[in-house]
Backbone as a ProteinNet text record, in pm:
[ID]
protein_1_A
[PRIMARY]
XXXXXXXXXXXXXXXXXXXXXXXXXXXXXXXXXXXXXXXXXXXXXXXXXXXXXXXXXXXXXXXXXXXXXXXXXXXXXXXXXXXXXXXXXXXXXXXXXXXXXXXXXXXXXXXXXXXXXXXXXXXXXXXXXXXXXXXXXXXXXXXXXXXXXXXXXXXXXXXXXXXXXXXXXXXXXXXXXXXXXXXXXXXXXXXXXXXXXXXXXXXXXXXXXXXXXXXXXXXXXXXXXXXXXXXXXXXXXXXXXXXXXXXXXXXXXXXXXXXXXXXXXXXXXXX
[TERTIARY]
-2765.6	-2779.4	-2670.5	-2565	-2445.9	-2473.5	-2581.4	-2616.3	-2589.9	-2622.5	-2631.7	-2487.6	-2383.9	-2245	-2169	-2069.8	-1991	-1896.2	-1753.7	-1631.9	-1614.5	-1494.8	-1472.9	-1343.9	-1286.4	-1122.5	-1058.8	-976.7	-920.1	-764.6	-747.6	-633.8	-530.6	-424.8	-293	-174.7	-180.5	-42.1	23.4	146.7	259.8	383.4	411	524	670	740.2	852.8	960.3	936.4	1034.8	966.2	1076.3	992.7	911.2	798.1	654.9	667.9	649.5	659.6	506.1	446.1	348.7	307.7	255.1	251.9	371.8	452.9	575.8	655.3	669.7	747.4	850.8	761.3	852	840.5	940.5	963.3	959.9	867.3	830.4	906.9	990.3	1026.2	901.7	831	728.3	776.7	676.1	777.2	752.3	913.1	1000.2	1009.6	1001.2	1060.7	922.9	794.9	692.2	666.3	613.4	628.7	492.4	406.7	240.5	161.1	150.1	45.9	-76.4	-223	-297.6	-287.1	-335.2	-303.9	-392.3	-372.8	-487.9	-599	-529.8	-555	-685.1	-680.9	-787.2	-909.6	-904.6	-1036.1	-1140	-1227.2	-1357.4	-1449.1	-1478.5	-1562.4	-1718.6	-1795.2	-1980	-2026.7	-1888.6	-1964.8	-1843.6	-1817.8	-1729	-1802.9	-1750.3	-1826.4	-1718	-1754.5	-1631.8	-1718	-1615.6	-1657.7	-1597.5	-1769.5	-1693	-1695.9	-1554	-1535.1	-1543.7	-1447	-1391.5	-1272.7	-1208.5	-1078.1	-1151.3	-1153.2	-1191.5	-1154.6	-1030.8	-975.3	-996	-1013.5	-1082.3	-1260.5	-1275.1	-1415.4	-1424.4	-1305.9	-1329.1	-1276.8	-1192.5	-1143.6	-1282	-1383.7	-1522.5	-1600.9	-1584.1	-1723.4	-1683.5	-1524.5	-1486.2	-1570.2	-1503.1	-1504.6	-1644.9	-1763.2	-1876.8	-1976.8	-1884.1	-1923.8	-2000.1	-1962.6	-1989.3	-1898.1	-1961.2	-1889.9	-1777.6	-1678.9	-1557.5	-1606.5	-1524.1	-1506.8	-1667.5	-1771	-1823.7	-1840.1	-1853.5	-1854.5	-1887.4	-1780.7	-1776.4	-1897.9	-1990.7	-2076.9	-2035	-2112	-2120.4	-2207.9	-2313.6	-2404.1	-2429.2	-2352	-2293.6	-2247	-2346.5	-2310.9	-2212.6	-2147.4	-2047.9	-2123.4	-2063.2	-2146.6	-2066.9	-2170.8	-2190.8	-2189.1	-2118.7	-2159.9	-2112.2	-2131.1	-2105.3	-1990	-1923	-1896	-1904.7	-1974.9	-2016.6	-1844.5	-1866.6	-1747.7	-1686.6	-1730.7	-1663.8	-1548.6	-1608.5	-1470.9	-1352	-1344	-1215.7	-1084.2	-934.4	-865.1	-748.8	-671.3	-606.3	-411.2	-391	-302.6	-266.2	-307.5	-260.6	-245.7	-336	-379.2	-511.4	-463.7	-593.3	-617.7	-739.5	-786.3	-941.9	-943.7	-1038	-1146.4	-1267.5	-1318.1	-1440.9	-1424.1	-1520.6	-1645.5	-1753.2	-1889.5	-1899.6	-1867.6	-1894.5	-1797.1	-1670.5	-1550.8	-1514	-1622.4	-1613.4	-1566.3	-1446.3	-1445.4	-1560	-1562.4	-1663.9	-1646	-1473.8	-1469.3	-1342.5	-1311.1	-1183.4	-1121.6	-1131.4	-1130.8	-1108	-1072.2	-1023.3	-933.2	-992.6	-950.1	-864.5	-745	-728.9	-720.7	-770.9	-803.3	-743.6	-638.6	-569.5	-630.3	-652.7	-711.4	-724	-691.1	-706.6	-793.2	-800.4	-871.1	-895.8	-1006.5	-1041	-1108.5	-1043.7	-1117.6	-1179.5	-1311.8	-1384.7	-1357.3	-1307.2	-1240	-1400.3	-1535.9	-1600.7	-1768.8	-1846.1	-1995.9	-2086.3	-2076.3	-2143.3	-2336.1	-2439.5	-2521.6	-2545.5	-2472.2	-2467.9	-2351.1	-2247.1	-2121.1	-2120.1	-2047	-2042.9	-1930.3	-1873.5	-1743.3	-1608.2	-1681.9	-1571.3	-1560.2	-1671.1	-1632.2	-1587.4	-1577.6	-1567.1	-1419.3	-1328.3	-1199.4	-1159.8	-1258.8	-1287.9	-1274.1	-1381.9	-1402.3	-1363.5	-1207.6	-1162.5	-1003.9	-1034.2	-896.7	-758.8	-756.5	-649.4	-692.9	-590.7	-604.7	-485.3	-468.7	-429.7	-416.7	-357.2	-389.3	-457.1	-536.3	-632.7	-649.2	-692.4	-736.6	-854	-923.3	-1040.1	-1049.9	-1073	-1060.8	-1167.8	-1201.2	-1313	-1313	-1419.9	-1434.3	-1484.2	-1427.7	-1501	-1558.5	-1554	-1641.7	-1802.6	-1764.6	-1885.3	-2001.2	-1907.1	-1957.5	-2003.6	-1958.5	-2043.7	-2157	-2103.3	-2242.8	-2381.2	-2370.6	-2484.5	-2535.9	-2437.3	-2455.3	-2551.5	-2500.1	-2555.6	-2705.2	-2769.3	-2823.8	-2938.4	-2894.7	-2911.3	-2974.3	-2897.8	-2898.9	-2763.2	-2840.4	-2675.5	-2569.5	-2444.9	-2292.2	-2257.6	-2328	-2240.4	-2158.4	-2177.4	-2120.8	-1966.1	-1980.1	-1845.4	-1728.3	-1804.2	-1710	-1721.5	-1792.2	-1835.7	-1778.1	-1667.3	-1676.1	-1561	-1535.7	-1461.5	-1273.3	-1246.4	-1059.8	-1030	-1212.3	-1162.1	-1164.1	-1155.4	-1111.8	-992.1	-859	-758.9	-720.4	-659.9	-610.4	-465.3	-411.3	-265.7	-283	-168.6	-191.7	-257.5	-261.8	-350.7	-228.1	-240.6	-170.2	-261.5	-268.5	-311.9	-322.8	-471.9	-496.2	-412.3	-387.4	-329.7	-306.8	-363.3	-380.9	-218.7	-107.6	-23.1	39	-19.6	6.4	-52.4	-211.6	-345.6	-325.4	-217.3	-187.8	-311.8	-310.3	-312.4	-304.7	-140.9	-88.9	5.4	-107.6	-110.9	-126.7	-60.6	-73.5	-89.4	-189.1	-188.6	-131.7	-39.2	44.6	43.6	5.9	33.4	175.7	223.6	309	271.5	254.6	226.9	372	392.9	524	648.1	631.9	755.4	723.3	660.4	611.5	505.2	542.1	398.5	304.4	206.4	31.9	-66.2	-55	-162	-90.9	-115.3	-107.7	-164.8	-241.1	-348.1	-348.1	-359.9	-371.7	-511.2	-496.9	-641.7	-683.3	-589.9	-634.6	-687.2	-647.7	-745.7	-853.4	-909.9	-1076.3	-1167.2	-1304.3	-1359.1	-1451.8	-1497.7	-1533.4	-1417	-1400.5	-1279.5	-1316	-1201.1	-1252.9	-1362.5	-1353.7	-1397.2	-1564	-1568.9	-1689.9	-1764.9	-1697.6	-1754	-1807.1	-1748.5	-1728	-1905.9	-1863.1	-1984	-2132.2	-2137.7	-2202.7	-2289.7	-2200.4	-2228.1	-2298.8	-2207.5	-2271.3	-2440.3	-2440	-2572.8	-2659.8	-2677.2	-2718	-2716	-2618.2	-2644.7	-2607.2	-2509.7	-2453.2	-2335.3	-2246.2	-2087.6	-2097.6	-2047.7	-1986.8	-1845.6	-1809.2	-1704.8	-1602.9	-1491.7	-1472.1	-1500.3	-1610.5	-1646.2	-1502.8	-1487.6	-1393.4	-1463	-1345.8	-1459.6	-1289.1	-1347.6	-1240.4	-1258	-1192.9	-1213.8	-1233.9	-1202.3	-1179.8	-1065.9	-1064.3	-925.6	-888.4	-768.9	-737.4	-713.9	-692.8	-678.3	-595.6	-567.8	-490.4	-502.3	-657.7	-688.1	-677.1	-659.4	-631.3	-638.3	-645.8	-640.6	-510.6	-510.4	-436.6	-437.8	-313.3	-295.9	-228.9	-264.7	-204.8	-81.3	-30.7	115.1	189.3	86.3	106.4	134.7	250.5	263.1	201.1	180.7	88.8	140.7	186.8	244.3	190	53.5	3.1	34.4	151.7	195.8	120.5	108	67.6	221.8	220.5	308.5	302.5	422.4	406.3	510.9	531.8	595	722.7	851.6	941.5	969	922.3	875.1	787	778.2	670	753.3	679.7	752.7	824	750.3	769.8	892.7	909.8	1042.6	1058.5	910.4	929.4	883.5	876.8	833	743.2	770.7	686.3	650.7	511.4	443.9	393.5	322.2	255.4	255.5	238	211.1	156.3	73.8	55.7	88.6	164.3	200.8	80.2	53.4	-38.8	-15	-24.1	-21.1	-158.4	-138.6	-256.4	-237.6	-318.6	-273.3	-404.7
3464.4	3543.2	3512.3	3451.2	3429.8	3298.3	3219.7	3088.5	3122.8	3216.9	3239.2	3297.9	3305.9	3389.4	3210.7	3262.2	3206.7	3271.7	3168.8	3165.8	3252.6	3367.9	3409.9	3466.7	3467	3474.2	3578.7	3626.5	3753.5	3717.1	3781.7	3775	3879.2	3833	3919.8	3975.7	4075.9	4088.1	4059.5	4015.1	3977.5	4070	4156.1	4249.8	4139.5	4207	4155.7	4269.9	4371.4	4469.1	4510.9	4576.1	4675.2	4758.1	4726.8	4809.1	4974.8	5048.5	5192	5256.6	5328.6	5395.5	5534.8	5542.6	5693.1	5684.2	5610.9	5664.2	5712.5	5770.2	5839.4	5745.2	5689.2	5638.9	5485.5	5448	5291.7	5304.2	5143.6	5171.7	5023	4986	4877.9	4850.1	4680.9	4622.6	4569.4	4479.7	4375.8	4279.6	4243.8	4122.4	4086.7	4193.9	4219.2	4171.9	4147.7	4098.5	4165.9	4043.7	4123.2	4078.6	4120.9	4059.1	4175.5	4256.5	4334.8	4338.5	4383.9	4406.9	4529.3	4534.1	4641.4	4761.2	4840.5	4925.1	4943.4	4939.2	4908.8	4891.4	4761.7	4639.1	4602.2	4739.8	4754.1	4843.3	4787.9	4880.6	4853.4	4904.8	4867.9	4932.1	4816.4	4916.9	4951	4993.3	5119.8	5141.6	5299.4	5326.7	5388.4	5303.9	5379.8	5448	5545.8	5659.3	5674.4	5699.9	5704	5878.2	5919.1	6064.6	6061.1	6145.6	6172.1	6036.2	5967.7	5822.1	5862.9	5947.9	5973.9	6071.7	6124.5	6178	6356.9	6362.5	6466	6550.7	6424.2	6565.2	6557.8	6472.5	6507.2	6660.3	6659.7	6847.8	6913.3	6915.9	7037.9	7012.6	6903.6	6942.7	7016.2	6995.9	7058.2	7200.7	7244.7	7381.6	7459.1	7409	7450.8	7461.8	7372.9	7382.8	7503.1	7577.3	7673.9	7561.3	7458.7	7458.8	7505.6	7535.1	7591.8	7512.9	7590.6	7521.8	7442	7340	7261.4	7157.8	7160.1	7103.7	6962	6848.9	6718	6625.5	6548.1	6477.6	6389.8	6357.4	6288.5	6145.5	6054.2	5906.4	5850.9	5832.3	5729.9	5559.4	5569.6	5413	5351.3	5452.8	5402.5	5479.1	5464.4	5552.8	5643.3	5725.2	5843.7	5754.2	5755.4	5690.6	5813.1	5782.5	5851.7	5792	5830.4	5740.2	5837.6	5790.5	5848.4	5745.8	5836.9	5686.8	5644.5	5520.1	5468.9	5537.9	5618.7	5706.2	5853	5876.1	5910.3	5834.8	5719.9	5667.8	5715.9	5728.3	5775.8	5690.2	5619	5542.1	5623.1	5695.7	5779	5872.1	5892.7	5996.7	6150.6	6159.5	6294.7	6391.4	6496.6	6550.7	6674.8	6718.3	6811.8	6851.7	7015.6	7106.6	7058.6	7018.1	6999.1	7138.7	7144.2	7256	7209.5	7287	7295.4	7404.4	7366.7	7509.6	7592	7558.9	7647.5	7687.6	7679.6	7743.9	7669.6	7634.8	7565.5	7605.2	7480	7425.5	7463.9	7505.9	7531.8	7583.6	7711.3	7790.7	7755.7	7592	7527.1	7403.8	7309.6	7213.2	7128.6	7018.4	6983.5	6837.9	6808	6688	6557.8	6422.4	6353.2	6236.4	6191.5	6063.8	6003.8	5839.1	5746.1	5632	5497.1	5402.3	5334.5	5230.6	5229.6	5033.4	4988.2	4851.7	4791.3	4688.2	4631.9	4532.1	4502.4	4384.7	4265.7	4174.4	4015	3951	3937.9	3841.3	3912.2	3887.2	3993.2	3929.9	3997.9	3984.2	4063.5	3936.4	4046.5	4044.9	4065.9	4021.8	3949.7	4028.5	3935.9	4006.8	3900.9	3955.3	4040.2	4055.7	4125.6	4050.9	3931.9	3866.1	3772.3	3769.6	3730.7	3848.9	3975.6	4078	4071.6	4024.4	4046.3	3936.5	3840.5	3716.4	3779	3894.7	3982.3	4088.5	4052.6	4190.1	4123.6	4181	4135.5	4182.8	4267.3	4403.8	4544.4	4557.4	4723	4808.3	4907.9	5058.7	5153.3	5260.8	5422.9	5474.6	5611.6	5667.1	5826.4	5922.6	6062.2	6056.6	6114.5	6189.3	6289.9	6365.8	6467.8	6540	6687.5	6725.7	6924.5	6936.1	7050.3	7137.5	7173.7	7201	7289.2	7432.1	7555.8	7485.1	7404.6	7345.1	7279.1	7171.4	7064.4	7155.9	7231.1	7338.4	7407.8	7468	7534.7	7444	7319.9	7270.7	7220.3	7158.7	7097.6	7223.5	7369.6	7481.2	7469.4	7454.9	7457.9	7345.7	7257.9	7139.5	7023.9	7062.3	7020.6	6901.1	6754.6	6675.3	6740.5	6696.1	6731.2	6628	6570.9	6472.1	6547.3	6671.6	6734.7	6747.1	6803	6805.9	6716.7	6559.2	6503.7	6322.3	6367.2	6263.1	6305	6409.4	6424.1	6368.3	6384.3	6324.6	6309.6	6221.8	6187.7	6248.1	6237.7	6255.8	6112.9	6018.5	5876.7	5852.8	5855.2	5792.2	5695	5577.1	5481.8	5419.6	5355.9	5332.3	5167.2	5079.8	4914.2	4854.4	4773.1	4668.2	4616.7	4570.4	4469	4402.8	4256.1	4153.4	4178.5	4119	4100.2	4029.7	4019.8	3919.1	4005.2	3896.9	3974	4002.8	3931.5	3986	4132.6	4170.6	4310.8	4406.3	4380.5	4504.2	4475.8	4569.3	4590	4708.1	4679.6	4810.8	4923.6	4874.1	5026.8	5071.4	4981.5	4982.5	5220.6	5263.3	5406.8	5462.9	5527.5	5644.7	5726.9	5793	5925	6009.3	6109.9	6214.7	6333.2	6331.3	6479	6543.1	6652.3	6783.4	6862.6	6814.6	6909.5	6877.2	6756.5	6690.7	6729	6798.8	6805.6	6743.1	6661.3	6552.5	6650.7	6627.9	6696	6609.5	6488.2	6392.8	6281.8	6178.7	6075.1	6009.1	5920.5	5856.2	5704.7	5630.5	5486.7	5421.1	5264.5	5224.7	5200.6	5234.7	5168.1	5326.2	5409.1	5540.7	5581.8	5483.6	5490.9	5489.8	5556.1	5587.6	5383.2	5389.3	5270.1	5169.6	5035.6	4974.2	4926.4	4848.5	4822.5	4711.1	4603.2	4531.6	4551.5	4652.4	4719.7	4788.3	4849.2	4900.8	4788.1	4699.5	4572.8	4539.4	4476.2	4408.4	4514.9	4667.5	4778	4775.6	4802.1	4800.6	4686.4	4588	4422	4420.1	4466.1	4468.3	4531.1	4671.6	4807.6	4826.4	4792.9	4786.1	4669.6	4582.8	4447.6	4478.3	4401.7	4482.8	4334.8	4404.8	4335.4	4317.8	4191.1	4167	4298.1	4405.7	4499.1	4620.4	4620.2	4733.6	4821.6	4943.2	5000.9	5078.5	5048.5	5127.1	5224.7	5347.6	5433.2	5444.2	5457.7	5460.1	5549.6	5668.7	5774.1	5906.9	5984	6073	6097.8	6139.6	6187.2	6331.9	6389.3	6549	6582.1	6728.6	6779.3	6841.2	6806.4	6801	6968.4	6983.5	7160.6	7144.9	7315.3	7335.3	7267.6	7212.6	7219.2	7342.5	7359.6	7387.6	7339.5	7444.7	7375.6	7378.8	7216.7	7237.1	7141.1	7113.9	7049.6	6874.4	6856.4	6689.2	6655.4	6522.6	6481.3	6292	6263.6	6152.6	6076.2	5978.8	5934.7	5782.2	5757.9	5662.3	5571.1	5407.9	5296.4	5276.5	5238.5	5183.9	5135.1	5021	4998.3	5048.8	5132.1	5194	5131.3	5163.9	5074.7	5051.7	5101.3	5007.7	4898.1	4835.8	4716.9	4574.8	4522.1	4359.5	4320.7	4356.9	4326	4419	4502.6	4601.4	4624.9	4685.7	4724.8	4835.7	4910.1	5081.7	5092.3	5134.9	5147.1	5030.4	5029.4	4893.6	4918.7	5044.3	5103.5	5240.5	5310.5	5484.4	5530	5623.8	5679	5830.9	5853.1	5957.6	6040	6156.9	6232.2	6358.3	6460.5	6617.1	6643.1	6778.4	6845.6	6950.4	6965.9	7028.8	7136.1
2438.2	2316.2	2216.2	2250.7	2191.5	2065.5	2101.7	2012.4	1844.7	1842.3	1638.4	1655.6	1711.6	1697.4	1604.2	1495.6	1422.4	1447.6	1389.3	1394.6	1250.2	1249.3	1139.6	1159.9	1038.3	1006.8	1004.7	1057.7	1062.4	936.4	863.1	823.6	814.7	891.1	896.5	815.9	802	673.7	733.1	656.7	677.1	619	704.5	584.6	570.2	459.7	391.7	470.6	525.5	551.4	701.7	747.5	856.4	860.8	942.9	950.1	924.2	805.8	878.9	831.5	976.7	928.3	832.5	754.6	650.3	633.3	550.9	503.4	599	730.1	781.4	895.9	981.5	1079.7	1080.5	1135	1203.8	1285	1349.1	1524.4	1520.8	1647.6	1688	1791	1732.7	1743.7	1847.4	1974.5	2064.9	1996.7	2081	2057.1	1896.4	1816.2	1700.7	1605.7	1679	1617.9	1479.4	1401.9	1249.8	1190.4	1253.8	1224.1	1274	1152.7	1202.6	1150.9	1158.4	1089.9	1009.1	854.7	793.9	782.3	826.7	828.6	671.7	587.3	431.9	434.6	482.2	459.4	562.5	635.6	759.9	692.1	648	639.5	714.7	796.4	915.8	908.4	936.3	908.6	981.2	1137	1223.3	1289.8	1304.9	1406.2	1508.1	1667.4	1715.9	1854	1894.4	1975.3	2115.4	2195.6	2357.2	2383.3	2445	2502.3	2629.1	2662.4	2817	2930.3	2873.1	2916	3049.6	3016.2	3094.1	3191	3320.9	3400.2	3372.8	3376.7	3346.3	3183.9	3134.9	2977.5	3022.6	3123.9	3142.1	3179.2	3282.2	3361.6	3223.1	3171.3	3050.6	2951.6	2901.8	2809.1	2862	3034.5	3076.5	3118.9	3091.5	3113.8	2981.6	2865.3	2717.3	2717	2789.1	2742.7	2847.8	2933.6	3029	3168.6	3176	3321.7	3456.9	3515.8	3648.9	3740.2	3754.1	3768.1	3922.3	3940.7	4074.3	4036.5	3917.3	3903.2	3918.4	3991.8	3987.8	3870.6	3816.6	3716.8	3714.6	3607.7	3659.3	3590.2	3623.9	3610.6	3625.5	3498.1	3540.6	3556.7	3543.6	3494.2	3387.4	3260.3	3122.4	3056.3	2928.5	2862.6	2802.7	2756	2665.5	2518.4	2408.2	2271.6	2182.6	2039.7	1962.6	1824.4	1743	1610	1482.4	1409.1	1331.3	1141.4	1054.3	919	887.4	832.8	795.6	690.2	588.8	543.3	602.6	748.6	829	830	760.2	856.4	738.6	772.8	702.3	769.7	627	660.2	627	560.2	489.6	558.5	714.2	795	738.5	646	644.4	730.2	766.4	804.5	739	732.2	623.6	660.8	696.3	729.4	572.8	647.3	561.4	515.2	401.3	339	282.1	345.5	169.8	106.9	0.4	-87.8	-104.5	-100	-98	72.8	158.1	292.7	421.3	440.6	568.4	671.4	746.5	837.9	958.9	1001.5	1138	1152.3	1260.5	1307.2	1371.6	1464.3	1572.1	1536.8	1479	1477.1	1589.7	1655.8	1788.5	1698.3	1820.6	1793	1897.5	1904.9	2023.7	1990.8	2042.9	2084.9	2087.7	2087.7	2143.4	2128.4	2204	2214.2	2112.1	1966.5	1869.9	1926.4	1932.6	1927.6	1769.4	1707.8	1620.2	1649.3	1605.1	1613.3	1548.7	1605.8	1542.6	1487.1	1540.9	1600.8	1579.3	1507.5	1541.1	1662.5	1786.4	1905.6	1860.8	1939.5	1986.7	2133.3	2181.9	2313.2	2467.7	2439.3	2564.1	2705.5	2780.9	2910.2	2894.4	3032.2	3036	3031	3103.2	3088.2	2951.3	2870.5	2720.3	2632.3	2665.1	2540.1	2505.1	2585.3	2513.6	2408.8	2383.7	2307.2	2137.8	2120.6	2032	2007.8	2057.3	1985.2	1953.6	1789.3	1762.7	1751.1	1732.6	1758.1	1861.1	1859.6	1896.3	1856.8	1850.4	1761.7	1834.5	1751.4	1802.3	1677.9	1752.8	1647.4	1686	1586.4	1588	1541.2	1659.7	1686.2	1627.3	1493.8	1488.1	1508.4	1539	1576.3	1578.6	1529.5	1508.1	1632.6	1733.3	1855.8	1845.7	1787	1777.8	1747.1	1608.2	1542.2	1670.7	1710.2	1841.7	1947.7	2021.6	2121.6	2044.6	1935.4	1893.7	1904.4	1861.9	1855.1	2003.6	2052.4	2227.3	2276.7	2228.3	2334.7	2292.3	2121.6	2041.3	2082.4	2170.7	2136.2	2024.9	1924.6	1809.7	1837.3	1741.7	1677.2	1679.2	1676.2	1620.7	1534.5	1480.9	1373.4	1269.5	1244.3	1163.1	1218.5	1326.5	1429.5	1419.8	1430.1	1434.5	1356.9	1262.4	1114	971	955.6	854.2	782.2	654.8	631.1	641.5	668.7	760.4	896	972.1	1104.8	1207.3	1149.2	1212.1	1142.1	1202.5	1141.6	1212.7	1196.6	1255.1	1197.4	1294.8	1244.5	1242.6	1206	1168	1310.3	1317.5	1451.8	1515.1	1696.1	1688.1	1731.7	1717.7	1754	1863.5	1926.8	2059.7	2163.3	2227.8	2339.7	2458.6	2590.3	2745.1	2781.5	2693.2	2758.3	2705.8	2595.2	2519.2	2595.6	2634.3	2645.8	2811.6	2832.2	3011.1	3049.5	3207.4	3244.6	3221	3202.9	3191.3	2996.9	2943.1	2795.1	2799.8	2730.6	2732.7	2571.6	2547.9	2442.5	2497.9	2404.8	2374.9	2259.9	2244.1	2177.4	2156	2040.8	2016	1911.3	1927	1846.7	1793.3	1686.7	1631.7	1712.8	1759.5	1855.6	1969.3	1985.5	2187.2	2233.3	2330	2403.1	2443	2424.5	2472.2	2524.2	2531.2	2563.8	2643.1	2720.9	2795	2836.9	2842.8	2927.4	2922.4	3040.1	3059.6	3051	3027.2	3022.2	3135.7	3298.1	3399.5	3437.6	3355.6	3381.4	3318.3	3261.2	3176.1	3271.4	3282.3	3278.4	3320.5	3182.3	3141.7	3064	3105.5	3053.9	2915.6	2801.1	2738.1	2713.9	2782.2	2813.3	2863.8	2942.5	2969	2785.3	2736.8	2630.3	2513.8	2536.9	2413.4	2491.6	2592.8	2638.8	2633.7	2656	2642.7	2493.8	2414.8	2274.1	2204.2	2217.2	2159.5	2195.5	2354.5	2375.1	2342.8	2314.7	2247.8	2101	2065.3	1902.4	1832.2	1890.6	1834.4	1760.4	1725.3	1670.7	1564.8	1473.9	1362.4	1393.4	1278.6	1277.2	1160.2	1208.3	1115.3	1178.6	1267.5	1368.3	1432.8	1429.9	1574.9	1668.5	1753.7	1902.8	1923.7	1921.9	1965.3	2114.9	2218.3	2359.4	2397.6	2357	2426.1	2495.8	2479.9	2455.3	2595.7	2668.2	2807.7	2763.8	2923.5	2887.5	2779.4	2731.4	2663.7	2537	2529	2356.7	2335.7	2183.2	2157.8	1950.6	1957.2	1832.7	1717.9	1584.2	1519.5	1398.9	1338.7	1223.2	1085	1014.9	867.3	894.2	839.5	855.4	976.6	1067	1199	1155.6	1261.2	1235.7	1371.1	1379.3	1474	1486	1612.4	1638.1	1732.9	1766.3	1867.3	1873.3	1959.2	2016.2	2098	2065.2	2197	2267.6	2355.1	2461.6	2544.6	2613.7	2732.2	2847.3	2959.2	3061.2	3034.5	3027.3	3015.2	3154.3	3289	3416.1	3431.5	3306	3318.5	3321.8	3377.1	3378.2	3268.2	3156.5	3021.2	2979.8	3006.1	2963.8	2837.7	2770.7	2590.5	2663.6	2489.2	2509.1	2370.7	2289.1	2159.1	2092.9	2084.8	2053.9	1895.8	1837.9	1734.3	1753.1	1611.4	1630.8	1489.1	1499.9	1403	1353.6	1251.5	1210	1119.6	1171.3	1035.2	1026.7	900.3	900.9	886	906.8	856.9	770.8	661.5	534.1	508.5
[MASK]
+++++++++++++++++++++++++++++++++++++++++++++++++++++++++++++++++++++++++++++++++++++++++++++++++++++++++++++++++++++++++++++++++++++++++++++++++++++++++++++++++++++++++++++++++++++++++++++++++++++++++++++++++++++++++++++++++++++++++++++++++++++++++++++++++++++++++++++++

């Protein structure tokens, strides 16, 4: 299926100064790397998001959604899919209760860490062991999500695109370039809320890997080159408020062979 796939160019900013995201912080890059992708310049013509990837926010959704405790996580083999339009995405690390009509939308505003993949390459079709071919960076990102909204309808069974499509609830921070020796194992999203950690989760604790999702998707809908695939959030997720800073860190263990720690992060409030 791969025969009609072309070669196409990714181009990298090059900063003149040190990387800082939203104005606020400097992250020491490894080995002082000074090539990032800019978040700027990603418009992507599909984002697409993985629910209940991490095992453990699998049990805290299916609490929130009234299933019965000690319930068995299920797994059918495939990921759970869902989409958000490219007009979600928010590059300025703001977040903002969105209203119609003067009326906010929701009392509940959730926020979700997560692992962000960009598409280098438009697949209709890779294995697993070609999907890391097509992907050219990866990131951290917020999920943002209206949970009162999102249960109401699940119970309803009605869509939630409203929940979690609206507008500056995809934020993403700069790219780094792909490479197997960056995207470990034990590559980690992190979250802090107002300076206190709330989130943690590894990719060797997914659910479905990325690699699995790349190859998933390509086949099911086909990925453009520009596409992101958010992975998916680990436990912890909770309400924000106005006023809240919000810091979701990539990393690698500074127990790793490699011996770095902060790789990328994204800073955002909510106003």
């Amino acid at each position: 299926m791969n025969s009609t796939l072309h070669e196409e160019r990714i181009v990298f900013i090059m900063p003149t100064r040190p990387v800082t995201l939203t104005a606020k912080k400097t992250v020491n890059i490894v080995n002082n790397m000074e090539t990032l992708l800019d978040r700027r310049t990603i418009a992507p013509g599909a984002i697409y998001c993985v629910g209940k990837n991490y095992r453990e926010h699998a049990r805290e959704m299916e609490k929130l959604e009234g299933a019965i405790a000690g319930t068995p996580v299920e797994d059918d083999g495939e990921p759970i899919i869902f989409m958000k339009p490219p007009t979600a995405l928010e590059t300025e690390g703001v977040i903002a209760m969105p209203e119609f009509q003067g009326t906010p939308l929701s009392a509940n505003m959730h926020y979700e860490a997560e692992i962000v993949l960009l598409i280098g390459k438009s697949c209709d079709g890779c294995s697993i062991e070609e999907a890391p071919n097509y992907i050219a960076g990866f990131g951290a990102g917020l999920d943002m999500t209206l949970r009162d909204v999102q249960l109401a309808a699940k119970k309803a069974g009605n869509p939630w695109l409203k929940s979690k499509g609206f507008r500056k609830s995809a934020l993403i921070s700069d790219f780094i370039p792909f490479t197997h020796s960056l995207f470990l194992q034990d590559l980690t999203i992190s979250l802090e809320l107002n300076g206190k950690q709330i989130q943690e989760g590894r990719v060797s604790e997914m659910l479905h890997s990325p690699a699995m999702l790349i190859h998933y998707l390509s086949y099911l809908y086909g990925l453009r080159r520009g596409d992101l695939v958010f992975t998916g959030t680990p436990s912890g997720v909770g309400k924000v408020n106005s006023g809240d800073t919000l810091n979701a860190l990539l990393s690698i263990p500074e127990n790793s062979t490699q011996g770095y720690s902060g790789l990328v992060n994204l800073q955002a409030r909510v106003i």
